[in-house]
C-alpha positions as CSV (number, residue, x, y, z in Angstrom):
1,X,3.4,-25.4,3.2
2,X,5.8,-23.0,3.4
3,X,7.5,-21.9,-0.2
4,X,10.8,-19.5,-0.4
5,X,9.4,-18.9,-4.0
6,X,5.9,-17.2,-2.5
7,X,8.0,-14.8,-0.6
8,X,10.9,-14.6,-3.7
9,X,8.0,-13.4,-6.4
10,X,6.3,-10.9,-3.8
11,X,9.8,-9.3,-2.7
12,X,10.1,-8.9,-6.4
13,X,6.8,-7.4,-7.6
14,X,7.2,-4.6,-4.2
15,X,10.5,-3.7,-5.4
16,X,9.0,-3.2,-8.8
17,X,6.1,-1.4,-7.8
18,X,7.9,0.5,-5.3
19,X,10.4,1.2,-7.9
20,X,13.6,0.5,-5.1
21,X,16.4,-1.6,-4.3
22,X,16.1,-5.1,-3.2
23,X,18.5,-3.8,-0.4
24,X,15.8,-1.5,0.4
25,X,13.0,-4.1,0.6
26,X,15.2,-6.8,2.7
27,X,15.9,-4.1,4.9
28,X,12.0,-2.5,5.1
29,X,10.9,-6.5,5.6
30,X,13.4,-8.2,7.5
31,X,15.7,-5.3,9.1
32,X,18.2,-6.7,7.3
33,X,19.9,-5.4,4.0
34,X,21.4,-8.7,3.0
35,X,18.6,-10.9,4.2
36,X,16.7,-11.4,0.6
37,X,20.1,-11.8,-1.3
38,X,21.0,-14.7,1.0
39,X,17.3,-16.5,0.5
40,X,17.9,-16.0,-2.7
41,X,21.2,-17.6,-2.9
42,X,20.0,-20.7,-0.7
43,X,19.6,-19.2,3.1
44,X,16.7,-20.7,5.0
45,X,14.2,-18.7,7.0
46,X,12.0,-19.8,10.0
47,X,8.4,-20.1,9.9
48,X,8.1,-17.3,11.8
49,X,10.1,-15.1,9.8
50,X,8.6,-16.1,6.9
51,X,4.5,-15.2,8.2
52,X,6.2,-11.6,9.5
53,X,7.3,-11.1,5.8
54,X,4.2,-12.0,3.8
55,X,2.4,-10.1,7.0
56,X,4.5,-6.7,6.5
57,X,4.0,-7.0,2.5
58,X,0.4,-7.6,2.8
59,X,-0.2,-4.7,4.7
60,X,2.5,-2.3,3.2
61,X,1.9,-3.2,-0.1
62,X,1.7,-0.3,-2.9
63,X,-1.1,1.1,-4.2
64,X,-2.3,0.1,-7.5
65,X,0.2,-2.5,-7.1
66,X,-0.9,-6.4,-8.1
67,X,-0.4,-9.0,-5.7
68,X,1.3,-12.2,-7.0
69,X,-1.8,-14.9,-8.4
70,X,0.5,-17.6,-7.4
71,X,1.1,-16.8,-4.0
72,X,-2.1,-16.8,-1.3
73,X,-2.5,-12.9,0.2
74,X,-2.9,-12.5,4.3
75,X,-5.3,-10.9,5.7
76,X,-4.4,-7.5,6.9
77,X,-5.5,-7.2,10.5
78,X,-5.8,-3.9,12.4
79,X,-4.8,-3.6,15.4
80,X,-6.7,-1.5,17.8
81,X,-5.5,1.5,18.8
């Protein structure tokens, strides 16, 4: 089941750990500088949208850096080259 929270407390631990703005991560994840502002203020995202994001934080995500307990970790997968 999909959870806004999940992608909420992971947006908010990369920020930290990256020490930047959550302008900076909306736009890093979603392209978007206002994208995480407006899920936080009620905005709806698709499924798809939602797997990208927890995808690009899994397999950006800072060294040293620990994920969220609550919130299940994808699997980085390489691509081949």
């Amino acid at each position: 089941m999909l959870n806004i929270e999940h992608i909420l407390k992971v947006a908010d631990e990369y920020r930290r750990a990256a020490s930047v703005e959550e302008k900076t991560v909306s736009s890093r994840v979603f392209q978007d500088s206002k994208k995480l502002g407006a899920i936080r203020s009620g905005s709806d995202i698709t499924v798809g949208r939602y797997n990208a994001a927890l995808e690009w934080f899994s397999a950006n995500w800072p060294d040293g850096a620990e994920w969220p307990h609550s919130v299940p970790r994808p699997e980085v997968v390489e691509m081949p080259r």
